[in-house]
C-alpha positions in Angstrom: -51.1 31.9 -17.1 -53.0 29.2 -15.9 -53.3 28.1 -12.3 -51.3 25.0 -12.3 -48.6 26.9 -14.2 -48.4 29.9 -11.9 -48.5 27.0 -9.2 -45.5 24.9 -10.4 -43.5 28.3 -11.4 -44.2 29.5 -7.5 -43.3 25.9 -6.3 -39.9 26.0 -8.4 -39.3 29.4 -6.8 -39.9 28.1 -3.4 -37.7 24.8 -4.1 -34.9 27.2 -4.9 -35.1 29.4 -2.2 -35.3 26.4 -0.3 -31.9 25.3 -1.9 -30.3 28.9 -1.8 -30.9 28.9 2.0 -29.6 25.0 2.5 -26.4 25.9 0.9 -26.1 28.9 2.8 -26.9 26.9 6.1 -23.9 24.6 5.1 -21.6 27.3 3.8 -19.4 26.9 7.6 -18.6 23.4 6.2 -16.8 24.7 3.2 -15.0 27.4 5.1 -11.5 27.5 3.8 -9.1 26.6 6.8 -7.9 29.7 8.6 -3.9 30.6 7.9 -1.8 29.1 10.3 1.9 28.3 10.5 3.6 25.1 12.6 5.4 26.8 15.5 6.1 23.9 17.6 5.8 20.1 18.1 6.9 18.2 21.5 6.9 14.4 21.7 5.9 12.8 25.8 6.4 9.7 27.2 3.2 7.8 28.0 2.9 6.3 31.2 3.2 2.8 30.0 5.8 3.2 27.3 5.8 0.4 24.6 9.5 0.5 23.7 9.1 -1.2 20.5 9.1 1.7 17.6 6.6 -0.4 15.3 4.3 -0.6 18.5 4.8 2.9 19.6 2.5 5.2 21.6 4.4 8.1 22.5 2.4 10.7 22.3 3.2 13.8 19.5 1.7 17.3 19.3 1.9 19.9 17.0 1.3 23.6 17.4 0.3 26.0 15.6 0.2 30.2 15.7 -3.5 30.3 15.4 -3.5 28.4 18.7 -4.8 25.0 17.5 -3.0 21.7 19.2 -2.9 18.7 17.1 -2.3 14.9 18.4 -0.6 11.9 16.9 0.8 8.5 18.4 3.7 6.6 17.4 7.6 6.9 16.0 10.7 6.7 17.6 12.3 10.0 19.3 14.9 10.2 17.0 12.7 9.9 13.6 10.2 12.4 15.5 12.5 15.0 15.9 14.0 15.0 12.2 10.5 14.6 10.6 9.0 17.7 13.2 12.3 19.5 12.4 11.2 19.7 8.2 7.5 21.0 8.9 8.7 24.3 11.1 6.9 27.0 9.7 4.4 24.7 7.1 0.9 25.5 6.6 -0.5 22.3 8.4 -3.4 22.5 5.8 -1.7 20.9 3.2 -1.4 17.8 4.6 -0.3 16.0 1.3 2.3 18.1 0.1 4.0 17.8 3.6 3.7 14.3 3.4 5.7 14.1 0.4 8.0 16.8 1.9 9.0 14.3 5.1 9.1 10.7 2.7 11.5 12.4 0.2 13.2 14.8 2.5 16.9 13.5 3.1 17.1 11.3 -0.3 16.9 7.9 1.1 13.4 6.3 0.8 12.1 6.0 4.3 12.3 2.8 6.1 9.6 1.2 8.5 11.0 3.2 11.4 10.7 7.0 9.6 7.6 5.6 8.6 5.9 5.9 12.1 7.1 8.7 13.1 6.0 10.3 9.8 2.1 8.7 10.5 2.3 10.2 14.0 2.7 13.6 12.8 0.2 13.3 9.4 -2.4 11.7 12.7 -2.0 15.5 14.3 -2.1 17.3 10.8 -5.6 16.0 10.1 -6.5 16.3 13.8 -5.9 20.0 13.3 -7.2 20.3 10.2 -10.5 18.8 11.4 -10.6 21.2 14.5 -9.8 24.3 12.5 -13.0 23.6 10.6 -14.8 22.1 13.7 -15.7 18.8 11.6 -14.5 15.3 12.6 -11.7 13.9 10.5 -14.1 11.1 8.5 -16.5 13.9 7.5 -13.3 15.1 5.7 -12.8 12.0 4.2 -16.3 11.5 2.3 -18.3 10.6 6.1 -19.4 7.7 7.5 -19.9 4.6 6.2 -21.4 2.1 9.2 -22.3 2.9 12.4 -20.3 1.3 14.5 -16.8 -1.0 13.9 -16.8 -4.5 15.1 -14.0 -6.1 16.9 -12.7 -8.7 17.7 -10.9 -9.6 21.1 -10.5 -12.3 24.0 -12.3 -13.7 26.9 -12.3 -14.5 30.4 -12.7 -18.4 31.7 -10.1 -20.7 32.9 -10.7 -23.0 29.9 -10.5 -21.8 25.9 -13.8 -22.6 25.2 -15.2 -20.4 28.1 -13.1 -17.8 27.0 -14.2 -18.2 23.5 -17.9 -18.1 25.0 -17.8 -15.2 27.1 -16.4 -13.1 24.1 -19.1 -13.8 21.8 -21.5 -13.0 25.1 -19.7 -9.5 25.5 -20.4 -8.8 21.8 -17.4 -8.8 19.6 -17.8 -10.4 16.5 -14.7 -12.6 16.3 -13.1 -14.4 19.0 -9.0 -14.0 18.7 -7.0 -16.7 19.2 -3.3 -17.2 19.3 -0.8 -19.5 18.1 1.6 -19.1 20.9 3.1 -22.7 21.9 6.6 -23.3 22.8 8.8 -24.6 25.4 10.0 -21.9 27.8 13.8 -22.3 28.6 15.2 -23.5 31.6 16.3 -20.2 34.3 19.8 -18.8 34.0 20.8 -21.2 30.7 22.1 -19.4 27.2 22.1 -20.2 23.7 25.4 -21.3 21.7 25.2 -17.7 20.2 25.3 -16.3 24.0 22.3 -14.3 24.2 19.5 -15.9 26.1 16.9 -17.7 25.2 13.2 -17.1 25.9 11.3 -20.3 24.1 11.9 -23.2 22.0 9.6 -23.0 18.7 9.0 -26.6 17.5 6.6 -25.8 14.7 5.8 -29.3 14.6 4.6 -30.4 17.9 2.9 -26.5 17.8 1.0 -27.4 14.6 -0.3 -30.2 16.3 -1.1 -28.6 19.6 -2.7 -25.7 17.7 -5.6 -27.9 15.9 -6.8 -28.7 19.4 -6.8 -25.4 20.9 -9.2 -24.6 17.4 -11.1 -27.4 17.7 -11.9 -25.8 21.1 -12.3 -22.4 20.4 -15.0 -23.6 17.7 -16.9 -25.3 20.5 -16.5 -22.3 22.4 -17.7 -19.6 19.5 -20.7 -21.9 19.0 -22.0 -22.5 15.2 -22.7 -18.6 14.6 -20.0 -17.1 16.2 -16.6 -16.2 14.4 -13.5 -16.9 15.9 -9.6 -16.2 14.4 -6.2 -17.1 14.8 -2.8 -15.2 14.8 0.6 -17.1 13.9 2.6 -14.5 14.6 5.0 -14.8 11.3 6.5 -17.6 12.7 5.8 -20.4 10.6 7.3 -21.4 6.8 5.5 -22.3 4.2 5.3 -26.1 4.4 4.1 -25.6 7.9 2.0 -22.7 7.1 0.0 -24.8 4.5 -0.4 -27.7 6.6 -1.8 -25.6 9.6 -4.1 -23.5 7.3 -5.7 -26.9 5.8 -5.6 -28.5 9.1 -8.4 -25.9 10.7 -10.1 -25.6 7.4 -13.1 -27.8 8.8 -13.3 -25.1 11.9 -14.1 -22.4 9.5 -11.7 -19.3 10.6 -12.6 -15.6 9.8 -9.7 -15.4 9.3 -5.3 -16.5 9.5 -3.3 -13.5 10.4 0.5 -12.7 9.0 1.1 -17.0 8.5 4.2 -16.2 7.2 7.8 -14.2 7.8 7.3 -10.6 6.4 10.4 -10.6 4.4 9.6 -12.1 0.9 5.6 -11.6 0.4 5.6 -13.4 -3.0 5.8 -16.6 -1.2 1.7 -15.7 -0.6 1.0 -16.6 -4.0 1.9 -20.1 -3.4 0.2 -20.6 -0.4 -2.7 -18.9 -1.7 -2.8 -21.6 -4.4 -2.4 -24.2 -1.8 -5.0 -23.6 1.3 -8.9 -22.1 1.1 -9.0 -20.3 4.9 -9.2 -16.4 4.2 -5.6 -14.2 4.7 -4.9 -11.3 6.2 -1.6 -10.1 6.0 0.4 -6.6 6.7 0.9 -5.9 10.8 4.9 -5.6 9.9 4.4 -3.7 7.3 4.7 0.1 6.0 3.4 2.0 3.3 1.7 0.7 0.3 4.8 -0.4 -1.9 4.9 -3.1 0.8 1.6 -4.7 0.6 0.6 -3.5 -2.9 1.5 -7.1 -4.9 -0.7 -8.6 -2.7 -3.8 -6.7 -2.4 -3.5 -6.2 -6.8 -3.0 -10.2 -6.7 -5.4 -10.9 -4.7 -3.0 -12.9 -2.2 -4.5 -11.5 1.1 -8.5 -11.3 1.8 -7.6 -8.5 4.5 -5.6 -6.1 5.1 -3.6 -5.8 8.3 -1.6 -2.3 8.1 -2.5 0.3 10.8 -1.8 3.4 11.8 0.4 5.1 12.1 2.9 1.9 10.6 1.9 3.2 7.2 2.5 6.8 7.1 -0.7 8.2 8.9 -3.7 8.8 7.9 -3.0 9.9 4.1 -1.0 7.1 3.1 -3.8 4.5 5.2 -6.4 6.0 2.5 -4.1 5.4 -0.6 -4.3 1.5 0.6 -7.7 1.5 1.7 -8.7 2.4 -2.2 -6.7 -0.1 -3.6 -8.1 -2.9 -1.2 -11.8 -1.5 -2.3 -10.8 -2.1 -5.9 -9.5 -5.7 -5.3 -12.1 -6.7 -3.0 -10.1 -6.8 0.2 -11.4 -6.1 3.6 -9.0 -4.2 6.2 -8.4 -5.6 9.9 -6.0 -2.8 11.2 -3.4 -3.3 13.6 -3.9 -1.7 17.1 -0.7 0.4 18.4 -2.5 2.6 20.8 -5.7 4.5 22.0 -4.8 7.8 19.7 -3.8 5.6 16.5 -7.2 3.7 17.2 -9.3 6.9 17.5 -7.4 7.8 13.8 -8.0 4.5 12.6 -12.3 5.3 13.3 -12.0 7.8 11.1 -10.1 6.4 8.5 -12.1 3.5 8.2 -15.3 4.8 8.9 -15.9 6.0 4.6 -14.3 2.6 3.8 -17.5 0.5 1.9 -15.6 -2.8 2.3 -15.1 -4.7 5.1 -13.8 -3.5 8.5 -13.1 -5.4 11.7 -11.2 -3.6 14.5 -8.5 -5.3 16.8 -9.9 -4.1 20.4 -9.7 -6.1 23.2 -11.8 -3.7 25.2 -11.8 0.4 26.4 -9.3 2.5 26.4 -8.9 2.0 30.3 -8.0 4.3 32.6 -5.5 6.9 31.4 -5.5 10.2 32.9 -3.8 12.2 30.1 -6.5 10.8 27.6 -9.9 11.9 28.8 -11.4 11.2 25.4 -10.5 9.2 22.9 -12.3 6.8 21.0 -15.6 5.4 22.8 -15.7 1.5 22.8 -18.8 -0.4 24.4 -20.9 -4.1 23.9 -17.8 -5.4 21.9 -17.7 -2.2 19.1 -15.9 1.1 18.4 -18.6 3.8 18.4 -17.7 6.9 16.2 -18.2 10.2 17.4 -18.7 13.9 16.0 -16.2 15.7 18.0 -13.7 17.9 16.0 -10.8 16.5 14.8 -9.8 13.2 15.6 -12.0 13.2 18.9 -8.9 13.0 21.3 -8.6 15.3 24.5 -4.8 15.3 25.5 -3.6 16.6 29.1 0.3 16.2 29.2 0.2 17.6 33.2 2.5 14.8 34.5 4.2 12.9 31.6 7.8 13.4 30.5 8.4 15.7 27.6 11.2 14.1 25.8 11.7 16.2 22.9 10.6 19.7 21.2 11.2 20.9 18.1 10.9 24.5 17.2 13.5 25.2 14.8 13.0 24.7 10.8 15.8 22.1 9.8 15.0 20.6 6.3 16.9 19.2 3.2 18.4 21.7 1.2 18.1 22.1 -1.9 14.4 20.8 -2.9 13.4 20.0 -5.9 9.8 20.6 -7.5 8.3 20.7 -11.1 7.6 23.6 -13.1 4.1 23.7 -11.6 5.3 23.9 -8.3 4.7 20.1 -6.7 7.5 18.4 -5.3 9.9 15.4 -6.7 13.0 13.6 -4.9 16.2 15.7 -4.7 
């Protein structure tokens, strides 16, 4: 054998051994998840309860007999406790099938409100998943895919444009303004219906007073910063339209959620009628709601979150059908735990990805750790799981669930996966 064949036949050799040992050195990362059985999961009040359920950060655990704790955010006590109730006993590493298990259980699809409490738990299923294997959640999910998340938040300044400056200087990339004009009602007087009023919307004099708070946050951003504006669903289409084509010349980012939630196929026409980019979805759930829009190409982002959608499994259902349409995702923010989900979520996405974050997580003693937020960006980490440290030593525990209590019978196909009842 000649020299430079016994040389490439001893280099092969040493490629493959090379390879055999590499694989071997990575074997831990495809370690199957350890059996373990849902004991237990307890819901606490946070200390600064958001008492809206679509806005929710109470604070979910679930337990399990091989001692791991996961964490989730969001849900209402009452949707907690009957979701909890039907995962009693459930491997927590099939994180799909007990999806399916809580949206079908009890026959009736689930509205908004099951919804979060159902994305709350799915958070603390990956969470556990991801420490049972000692791997972050997005390394899960396919890894990275940037290295940081930009955001977008306000400013500080008694005028709009300093505010608008002094964001761009703390280094978010967008600048977020808000359409929120009215005329706030006189003390102690009631409406004809008898509850009391809070502010008169006159959509006309707030078009018009809206163009010149834009006009001002555009001076403010400066010609390369990015600035956007939220209407809160409270406009109709003809205003909608004209506001949109008003502050076309002051070059948005982006409009958030223009329009009332109710009937999205009324996008389609103003996306016929008005160039400034859409992004659509914070009163939304699951995909059924904002599918139409995303395969339409209605909406240029996204604006679903967790835990509104589901959790984490159903957030990566959308986020595939946005990358196939070409729509970016600008999640929703509920709350420091759903944010450290959403890092993970988003981090494979290839598309685009702007984070609502108005700053750190601030000062909250039963969070130690959760997602790490400096010079205007989300940074993601590589601790286990979703990266959240929990101590409940002082909150309220308002529920716990440790008793199986699940829709009887079940239904499944002849290969064992599950269908509605």
């Amino acid at each position: 054998m000649s020299d430079s064949k016994l040389g490439r036949r001893n280099f092969l050799k040493s490629l493959a051994a090379g390879t055999v040992a590499g694989l071997a050195a990575r074997r831990p990362l495809q370690a199957a998840v350890p059996p373990m059985k849902i004991t237990r999961v307890r819901v606490y009040r946070p200390p600064r309860l958001n008492p809206t359920f679509n806005q929710s950060n109470l604070i979910v655990t679930v337990e399990t007999d091989a001692g791991i704790t996961g964490i989730g955010e969001g849900g209402s006590r009452d949707m907690l406790e009957q979701c909890a109730a039907m995962l009693i006993g459930q491997d927590p590493a099939r994180i799909e099938p007990l999806w399916q298990f809580m949206y079908r259980g009890w026959f009736y699809p689930p509205g908004r409100e099951k919804l979060h409490a159902l994305g709350a738990l799915d958070v603390a299923l990956w969470d556990i998943k991801g420490k049972a294997l000692n791997l972050p959640v997005h390394q899960l999910l396919g890894g990275l895919a940037r290295d940081y998340f930009e955001c977008y938040g306000g400013g500080r300044g008694n005028t709009t444009r300093e505010r608008a400056r002094s964001c761009m200087e703390a280094g978010f990339r967008c600048f977020r303004a808000v359409a929120d004009y009215g005329t706030p009602a006189p003390p102690g007087s009631r409406s004809t219906t008898g509850m009391p009023p809070t502010r008169t919307f006159n959509s006309r004099l707030a078009i018009r007073q809206t163009i010149e708070y834009c006009r001002q946050v555009r001076e403010g951003v400066g010609p390369e910063g990015d600035w956007l504006i939220d209407f809160h669903t409270r406009l109709d289409l003809a205003d909608a339209m004209r506001l949109c084509s008003a502050i076309e010349e002051f070059d948005p980012y982006e409009v958030e959620d223009p329009l009332r939630s109710e009937a999205p196929e009324v996008y389609a026409t103003l996306r016929q009628a008005v160039k400034t980019p859409l992004a659509v979805g914070e009163q939304f759930g699951d995909r059924w709601d904002i599918y139409k829009l995303i395969e339409n190409q209605l909406i240029d982002y996204a604006r679903c979150t967790i835990p509104n959608v589901g959790g984490i499994t159903e957030w990566m259902k959308i986020q595939a059908l946005c990358e196939t349409h070409s729509v970016g995702v600008i999640p929703h923010n509920t709350g420091p735990i759903s944010t450290a989900a959403l890092v993970h979520a988003c981090g494979p996405f290839a598309g685009p990805v702007l984070f609502e974050q108005g700053g750190p997580p601030g000062d909250l003693p039963h969070l130690p750790q959760t997602f790490e937020f400096r010079n205007g960006k989300v940074w993601p980490n590589q601790r286990p799981g979703i990266g959240v440290t929990f101590e409940p030593k002082g909150l309220d525990m308002i529920a716990e669930i440790g008793k199986l209590n699940a829709p009887i019978p079940i239904y499944r196909r002849p290969d064992g996966s599950l269908t509605n009842w």
